[in-house]
VEXDREN-2710 file (C-alpha; in Angstrom, 1 decimal):
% VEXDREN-2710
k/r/px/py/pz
1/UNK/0.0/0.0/0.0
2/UNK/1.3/3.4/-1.2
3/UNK/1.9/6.3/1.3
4/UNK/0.3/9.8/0.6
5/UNK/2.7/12.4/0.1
6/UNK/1.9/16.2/0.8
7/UNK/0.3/18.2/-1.9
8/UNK/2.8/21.4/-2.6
9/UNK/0.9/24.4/-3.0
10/UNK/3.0/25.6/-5.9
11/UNK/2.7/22.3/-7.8
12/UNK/-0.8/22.2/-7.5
13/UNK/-2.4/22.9/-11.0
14/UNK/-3.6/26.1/-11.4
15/UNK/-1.4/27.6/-8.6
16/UNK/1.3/29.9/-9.6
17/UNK/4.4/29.9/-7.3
18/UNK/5.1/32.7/-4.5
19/UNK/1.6/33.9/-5.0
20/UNK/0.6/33.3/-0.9
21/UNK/3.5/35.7/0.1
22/UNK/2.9/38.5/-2.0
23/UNK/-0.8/38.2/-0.3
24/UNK/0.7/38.7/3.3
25/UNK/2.6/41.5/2.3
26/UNK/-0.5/43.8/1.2
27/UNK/-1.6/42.5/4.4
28/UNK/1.3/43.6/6.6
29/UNK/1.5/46.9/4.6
30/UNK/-1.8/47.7/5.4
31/UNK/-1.7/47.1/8.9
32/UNK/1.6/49.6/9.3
33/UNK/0.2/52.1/7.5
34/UNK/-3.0/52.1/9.6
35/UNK/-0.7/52.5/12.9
36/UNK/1.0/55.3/11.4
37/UNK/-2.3/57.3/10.6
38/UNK/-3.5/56.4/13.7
39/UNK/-0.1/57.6/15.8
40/UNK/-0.4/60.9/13.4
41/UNK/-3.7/61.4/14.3
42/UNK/-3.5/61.4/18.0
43/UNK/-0.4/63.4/17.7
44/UNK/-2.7/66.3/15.8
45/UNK/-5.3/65.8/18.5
46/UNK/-3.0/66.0/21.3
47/UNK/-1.7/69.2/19.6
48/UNK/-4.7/70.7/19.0
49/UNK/-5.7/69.8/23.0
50/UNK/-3.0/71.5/23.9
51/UNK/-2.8/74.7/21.9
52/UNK/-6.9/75.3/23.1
53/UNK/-5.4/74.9/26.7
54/UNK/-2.9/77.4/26.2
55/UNK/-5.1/79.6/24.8
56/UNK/-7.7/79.4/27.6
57/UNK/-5.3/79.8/30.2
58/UNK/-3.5/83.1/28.0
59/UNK/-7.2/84.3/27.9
60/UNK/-8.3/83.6/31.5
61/UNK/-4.6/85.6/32.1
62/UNK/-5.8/88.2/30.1
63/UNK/-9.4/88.0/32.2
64/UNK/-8.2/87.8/35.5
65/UNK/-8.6/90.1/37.8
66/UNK/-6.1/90.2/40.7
67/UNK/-7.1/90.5/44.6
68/UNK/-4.7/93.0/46.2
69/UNK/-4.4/94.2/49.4
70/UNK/-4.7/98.2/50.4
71/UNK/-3.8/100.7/52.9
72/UNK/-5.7/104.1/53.4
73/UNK/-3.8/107.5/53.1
74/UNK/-4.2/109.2/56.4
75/UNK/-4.2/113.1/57.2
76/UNK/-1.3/114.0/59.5
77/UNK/-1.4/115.3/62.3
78/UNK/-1.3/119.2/62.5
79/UNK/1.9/119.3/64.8
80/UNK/5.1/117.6/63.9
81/UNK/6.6/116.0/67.2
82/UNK/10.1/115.6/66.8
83/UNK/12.8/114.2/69.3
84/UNK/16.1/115.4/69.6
85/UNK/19.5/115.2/72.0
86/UNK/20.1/117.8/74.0
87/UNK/22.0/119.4/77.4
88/UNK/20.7/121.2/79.7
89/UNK/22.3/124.1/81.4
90/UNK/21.8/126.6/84.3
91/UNK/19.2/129.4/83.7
92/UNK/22.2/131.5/85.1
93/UNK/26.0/130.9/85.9
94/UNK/28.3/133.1/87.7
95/UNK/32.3/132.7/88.3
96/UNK/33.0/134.5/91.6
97/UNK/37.0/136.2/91.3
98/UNK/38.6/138.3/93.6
99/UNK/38.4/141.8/93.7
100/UNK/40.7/142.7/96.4
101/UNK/43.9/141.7/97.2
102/UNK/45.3/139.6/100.5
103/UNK/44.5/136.0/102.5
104/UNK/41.1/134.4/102.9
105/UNK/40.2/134.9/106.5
106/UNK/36.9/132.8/106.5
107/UNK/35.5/130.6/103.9
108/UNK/31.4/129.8/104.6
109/UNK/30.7/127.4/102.0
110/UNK/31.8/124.4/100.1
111/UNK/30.8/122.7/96.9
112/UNK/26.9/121.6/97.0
113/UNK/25.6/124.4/99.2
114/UNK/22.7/126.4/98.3
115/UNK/22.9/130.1/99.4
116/UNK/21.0/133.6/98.5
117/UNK/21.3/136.5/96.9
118/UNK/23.6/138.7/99.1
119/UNK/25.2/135.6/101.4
120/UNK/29.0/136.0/102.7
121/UNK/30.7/133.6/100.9
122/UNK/34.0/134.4/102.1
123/UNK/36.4/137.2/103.8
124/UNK/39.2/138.2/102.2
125/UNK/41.7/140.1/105.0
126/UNK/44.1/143.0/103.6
127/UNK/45.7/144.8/106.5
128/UNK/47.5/147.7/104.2
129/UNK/44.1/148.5/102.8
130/UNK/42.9/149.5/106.1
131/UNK/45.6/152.0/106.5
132/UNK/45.3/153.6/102.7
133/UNK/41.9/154.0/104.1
134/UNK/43.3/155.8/107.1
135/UNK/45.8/157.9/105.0
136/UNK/43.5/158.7/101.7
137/UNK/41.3/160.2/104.8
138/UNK/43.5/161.8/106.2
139/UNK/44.5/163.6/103.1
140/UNK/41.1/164.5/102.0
141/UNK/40.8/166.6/105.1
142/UNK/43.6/168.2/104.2
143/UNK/42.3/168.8/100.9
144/UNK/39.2/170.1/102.1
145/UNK/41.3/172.6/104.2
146/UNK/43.4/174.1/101.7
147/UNK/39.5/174.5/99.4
148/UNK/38.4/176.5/102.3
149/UNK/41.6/178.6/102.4
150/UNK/41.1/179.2/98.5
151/UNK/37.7/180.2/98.7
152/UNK/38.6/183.0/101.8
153/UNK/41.1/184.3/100.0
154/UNK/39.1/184.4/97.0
155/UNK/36.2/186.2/99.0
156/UNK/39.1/188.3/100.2
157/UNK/40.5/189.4/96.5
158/UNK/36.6/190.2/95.8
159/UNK/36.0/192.7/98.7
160/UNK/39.1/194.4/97.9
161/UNK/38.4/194.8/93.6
162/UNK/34.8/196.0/94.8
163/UNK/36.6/198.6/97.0
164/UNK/38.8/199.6/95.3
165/UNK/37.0/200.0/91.5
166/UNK/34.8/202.9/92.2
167/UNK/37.8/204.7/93.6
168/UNK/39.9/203.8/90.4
169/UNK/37.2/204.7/88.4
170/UNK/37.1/208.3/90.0
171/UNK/41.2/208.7/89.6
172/UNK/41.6/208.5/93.0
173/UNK/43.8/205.3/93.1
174/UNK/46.3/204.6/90.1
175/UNK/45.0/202.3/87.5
176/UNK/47.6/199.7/88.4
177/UNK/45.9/199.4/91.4
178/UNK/42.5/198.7/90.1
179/UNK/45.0/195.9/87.6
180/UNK/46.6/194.1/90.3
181/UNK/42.5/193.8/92.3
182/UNK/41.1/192.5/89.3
183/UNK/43.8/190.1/88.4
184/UNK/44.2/188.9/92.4
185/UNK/40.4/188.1/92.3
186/UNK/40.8/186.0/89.1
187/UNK/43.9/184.4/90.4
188/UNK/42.0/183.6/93.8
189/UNK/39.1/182.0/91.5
190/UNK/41.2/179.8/89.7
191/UNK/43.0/178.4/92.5
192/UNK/39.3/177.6/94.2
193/UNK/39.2/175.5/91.1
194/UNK/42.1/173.8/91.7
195/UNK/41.5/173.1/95.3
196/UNK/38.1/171.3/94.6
197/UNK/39.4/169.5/91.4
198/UNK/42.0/168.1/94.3
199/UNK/39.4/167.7/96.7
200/UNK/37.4/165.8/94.6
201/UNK/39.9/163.8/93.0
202/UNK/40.8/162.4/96.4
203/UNK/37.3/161.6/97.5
204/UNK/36.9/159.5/94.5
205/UNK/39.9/157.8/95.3
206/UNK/39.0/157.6/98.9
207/UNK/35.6/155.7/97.2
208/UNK/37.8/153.5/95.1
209/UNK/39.2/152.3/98.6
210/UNK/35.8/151.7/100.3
211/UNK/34.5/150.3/97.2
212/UNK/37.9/147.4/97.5
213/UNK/37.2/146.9/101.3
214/UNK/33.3/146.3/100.7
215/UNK/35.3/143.5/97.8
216/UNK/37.0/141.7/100.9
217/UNK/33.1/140.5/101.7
218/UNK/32.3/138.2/98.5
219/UNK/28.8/137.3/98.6
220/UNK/26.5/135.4/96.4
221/UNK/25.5/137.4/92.9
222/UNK/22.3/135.1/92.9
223/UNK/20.5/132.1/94.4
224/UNK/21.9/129.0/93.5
225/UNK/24.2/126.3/94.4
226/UNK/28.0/126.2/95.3
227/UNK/29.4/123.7/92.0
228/UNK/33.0/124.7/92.1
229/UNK/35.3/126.0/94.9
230/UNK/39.0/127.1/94.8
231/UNK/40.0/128.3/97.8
232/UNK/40.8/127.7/101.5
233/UNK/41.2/129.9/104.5
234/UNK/44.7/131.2/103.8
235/UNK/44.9/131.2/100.3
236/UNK/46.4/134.6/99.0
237/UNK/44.3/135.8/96.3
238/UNK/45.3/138.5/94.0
239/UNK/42.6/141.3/92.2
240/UNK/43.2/141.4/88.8
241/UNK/41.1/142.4/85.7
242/UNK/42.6/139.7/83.8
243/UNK/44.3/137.2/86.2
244/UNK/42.2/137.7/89.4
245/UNK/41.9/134.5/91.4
246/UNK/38.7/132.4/90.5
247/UNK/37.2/131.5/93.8
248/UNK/33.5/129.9/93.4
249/UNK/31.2/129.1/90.5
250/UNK/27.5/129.3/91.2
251/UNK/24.5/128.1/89.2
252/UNK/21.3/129.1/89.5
253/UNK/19.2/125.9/89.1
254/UNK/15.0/127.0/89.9
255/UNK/14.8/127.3/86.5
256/UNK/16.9/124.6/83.5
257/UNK/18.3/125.7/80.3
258/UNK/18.3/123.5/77.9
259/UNK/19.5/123.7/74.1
260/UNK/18.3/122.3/71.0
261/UNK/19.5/122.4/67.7
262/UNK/16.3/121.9/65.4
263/UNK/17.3/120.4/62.0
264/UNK/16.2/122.6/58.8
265/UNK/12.9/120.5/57.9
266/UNK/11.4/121.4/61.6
267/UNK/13.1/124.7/62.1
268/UNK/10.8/126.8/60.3
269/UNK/7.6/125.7/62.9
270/UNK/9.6/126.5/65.9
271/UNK/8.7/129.8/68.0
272/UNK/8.8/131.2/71.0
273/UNK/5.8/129.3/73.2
274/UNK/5.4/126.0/71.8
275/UNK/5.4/123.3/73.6
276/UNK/8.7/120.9/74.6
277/UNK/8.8/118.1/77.2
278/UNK/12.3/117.3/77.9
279/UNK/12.9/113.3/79.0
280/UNK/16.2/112.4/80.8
281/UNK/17.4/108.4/80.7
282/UNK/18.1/108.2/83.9
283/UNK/14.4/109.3/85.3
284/UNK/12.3/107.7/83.1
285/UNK/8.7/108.0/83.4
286/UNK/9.6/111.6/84.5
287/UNK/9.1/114.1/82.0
288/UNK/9.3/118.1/82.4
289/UNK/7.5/119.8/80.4
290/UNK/8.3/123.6/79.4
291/UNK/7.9/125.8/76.3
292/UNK/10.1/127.3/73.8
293/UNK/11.9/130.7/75.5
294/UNK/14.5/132.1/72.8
295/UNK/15.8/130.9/69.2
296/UNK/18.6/132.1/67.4
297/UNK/16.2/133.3/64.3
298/UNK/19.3/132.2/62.4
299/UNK/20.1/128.9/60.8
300/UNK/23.9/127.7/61.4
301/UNK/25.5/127.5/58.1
302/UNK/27.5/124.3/58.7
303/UNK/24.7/122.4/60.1
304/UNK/21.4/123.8/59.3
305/UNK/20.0/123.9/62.4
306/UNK/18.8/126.2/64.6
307/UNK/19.6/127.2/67.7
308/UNK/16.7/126.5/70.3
309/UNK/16.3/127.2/74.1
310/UNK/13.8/125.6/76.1
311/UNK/13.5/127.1/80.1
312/UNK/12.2/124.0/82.7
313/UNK/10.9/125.1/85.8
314/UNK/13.0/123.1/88.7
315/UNK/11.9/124.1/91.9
316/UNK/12.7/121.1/93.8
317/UNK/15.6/120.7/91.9
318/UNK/14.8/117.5/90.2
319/UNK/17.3/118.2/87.5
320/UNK/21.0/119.4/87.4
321/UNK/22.7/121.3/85.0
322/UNK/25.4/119.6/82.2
323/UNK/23.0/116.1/82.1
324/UNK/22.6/114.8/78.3
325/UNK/18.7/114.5/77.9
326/UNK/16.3/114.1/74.5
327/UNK/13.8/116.8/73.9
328/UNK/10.4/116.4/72.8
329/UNK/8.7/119.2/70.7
330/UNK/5.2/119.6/69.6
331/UNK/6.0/122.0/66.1
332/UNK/2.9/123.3/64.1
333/UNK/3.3/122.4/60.8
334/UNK/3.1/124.8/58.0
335/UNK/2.1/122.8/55.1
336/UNK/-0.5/119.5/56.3
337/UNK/1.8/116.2/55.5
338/UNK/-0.1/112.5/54.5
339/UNK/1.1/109.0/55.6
340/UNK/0.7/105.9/53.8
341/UNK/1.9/102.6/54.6
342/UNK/5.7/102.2/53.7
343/UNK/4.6/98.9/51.8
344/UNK/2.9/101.3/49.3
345/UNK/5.7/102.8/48.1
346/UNK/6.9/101.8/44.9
347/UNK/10.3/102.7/43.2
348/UNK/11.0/102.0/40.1
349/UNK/12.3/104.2/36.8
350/UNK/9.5/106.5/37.0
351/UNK/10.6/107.4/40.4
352/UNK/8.7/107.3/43.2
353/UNK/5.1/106.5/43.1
354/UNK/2.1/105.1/44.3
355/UNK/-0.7/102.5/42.9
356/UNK/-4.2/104.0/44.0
357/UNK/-7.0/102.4/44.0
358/UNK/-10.2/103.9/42.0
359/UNK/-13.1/102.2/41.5
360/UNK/-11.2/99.0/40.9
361/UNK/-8.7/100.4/38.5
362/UNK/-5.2/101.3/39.3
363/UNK/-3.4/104.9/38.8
364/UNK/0.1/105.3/39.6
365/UNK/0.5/108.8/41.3
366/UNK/4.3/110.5/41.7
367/UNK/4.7/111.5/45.5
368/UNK/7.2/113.1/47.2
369/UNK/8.6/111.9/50.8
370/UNK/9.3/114.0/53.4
371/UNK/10.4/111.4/55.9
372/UNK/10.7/107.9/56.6
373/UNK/9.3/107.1/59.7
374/UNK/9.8/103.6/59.8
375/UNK/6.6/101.5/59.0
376/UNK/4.9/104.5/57.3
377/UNK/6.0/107.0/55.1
378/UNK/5.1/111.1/55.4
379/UNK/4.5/112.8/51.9
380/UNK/4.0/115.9/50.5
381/UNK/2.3/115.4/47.6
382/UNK/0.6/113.2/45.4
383/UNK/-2.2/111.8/47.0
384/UNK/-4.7/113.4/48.9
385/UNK/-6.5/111.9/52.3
386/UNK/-8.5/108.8/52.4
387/UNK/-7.3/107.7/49.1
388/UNK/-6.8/103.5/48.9
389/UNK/-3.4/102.3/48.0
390/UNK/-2.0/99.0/47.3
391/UNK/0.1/97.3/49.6
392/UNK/3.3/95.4/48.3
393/UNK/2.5/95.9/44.8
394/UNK/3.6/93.2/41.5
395/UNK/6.5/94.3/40.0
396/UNK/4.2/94.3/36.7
397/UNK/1.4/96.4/37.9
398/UNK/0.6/99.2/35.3
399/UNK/-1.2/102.6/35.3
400/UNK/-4.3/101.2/34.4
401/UNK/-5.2/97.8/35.4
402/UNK/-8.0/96.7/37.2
403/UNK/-7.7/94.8/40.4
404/UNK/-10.2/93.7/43.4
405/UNK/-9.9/95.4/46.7
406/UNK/-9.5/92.2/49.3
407/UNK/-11.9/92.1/51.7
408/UNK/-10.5/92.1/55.6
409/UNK/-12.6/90.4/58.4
410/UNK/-14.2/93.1/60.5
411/UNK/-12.3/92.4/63.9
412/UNK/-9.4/91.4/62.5
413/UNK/-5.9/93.3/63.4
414/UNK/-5.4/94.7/60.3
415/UNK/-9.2/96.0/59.9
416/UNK/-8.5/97.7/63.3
417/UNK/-5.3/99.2/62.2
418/UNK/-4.6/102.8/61.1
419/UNK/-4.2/101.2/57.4
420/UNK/-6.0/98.8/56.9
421/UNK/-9.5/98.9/54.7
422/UNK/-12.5/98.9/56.8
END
């Protein structure tokens, strides 16, 4: 029995040889191309997918409105307080020198104590001034003498010309006679002169010398307190005009000087009158208030500031002279100053500006600063009271834009505050 064999496609009749494989080709071509239009497809859908989303988002840029925060210009207040260093001084100061010459025979105070007007400070003891006393006396008298010889012979010389002229007159006596009368008399009238000239001249000297010995008392110019003492019982002391010996220094401390220098931006509100409250370190809690007394009307040149003085009542004495203090002035201003937040200020090449709010659209104003207090800002000009600026502003915020106010919580710290929207 005969075995079948397998039938080969290609010698089948009819069948042409590699027929089958050109079929799977087409196949497997058709198949890859559909993957390709498919991957292209998807590709151009994802595209498209994406270029709408980037579009939306570039328009809901475009549409959006941003939230911003905003702080309310405020009116400032009509005075300008200011605080500055200053030193205060004694209302009045005195350096006590010698006036007469010789030893200190008592000395009845010492550095710290508090005398009057008029209380012996110290004796000064000069022997030989006692007896040019005694001798510029004595030779007044003497003076006074020889006046009252001058004037009888004068009244002398007078009876005798009266005498004598008719007689001349009648050619009874020679006319010599009647010369030598008339000159005696003028003679005797002169030397009267002379006499009281000398009488005088030693009365003022004998003046001079009582005027020195009142000089060996030195009492107190003032009331005050003793704050320097150079001398001892014993010392020699000389009167001098220029080198006289400097014995005591007294202040007079009821009432404290103290000076100011205002800078140029505050000078021009300061008067006589307004109000200062003067704070030492040391006493705090303590202040001591006073006004304005004396400035110098005058700016200095190499500081721009002016001098100020500022008088402290001190009756109990609270304060001493020479102490480094801070003063406190209340200075009406002259031209009405705004404060914004310092968050609002923006600088940038058009300077320095401001983003107000108005109605939900943002204008950038110019402003000009007059100080930087810190956390808020004084200005000049540029805005003008209640107006609603933005706090912390985007670097690309434009004249223009519109923006939404963010709403604060009523109770909240910063709807409390003196900026914050209400």
């Amino acid at each position: 029995m005969t075995e079948a064999q397998p039938t080969d496609p290609s010698t089948e009749p009819g069948g042409a040889p590699g027929h089958g494989r050109s079929k799977m080709a087409r196949v497997l071509g058709v198949a890859v191309l559909a993957v390709l239009v498919a991957g292209i497809g998807t590709g151009a859908w994802s595209h498209l997918k994406q270029s709408r989303q980037v579009a939306a988002t570039a328009q809901q840029q475009r549409d959006l409105v941003p939230i911003v925060r905003v702080g309310t210009v405020k009116a400032g207040s009509p005075y300008l307080v200011v605080d500055l260093p200053a030193t205060t001084s004694a209302f009045a100061a005195a350096n006590i020198f010698a006036r007469a010459s010789g030893y200190i025979g008592e000395r009845n105070v010492d550095i710290g104590d508090r005398v009057k007007s008029g209380q012996l400070l110290a004796t000064i003891v000069a022997p030989e001034l006692d007896h040019q006393i005694v001798q510029a006396e004595a030779t007044l008298k003497q003076l006074v003498s020889t006046l009252q010889q001058r004037k009888a012979a004068r009244e002398l010389a007078r009876v005798t010309w009266e005498r004598d002229k008719p007689v001349v007159q009648k050619g009874w006596l020679p006319l010599q006679q009647g010369t030598i009368d008339e000159q005696t008399l003028r003679e005797q009238e002169a030397a009267v002169r002379v006499a009281r000239s000398n009488r005088d001249a030693q009365d003022a000297q004998l003046k001079v010398l009582h005027q020195q010995k009142l000089y060996q008392s030195v009492v107190a110019p003032f009331d005050g307190v003793i704050t320097q003492r150079n001398i001892d019982v014993g010392s020699l002391v000389q009167a001098d005009a220029t080198s006289g010996t400097f014995m005591f220094t007294i202040n007079k401390d009821n009432v404290i000087r103290t000076q100011v220098f205002v800078p140029q931006d505050a000078a021009f509100g300061v008067a006589p009158g307004i109000e200062a409250i003067v704070h030492v370190p040391e006493m705090p809690g303590h202040p001591f208030p006073g006004n304005v007394t004396r400035i110098a009307d005058a700016l200095q040149p190499g500081t721009r500031t002016l001098l100020t003085e500022i008088d402290i009542p001190n009756p109990d004495g609270a304060l001493s002279a020479g102490i480094y203090c801070t003063v406190e002035l209340h200075i009406p201003r002259k031209v009405p100053s705004l404060t914004v937040p310092a968050e609002a200020i923006i600088f940038n090449a058009g300077g320095v500006q401001v983003a107000v709010v108005d109605n939900g659209v943002v204008h950038l104003h110019k402003v000009s600063v007059a100080r930087d207090l810190g956390t808020q800002v004084e200005l000049r000009e540029g805005v003008k009271p209640d107006d609603q600026v933005i706090l912390n502003p985007s670097v690309n915020l434009v004249d223009g834009a519109r923006v939404q106010v963010a709403a604060i919580p009523s109770g909240s710290a910063a709807a409390a505050g003196p900026y914050g929207t209400k």
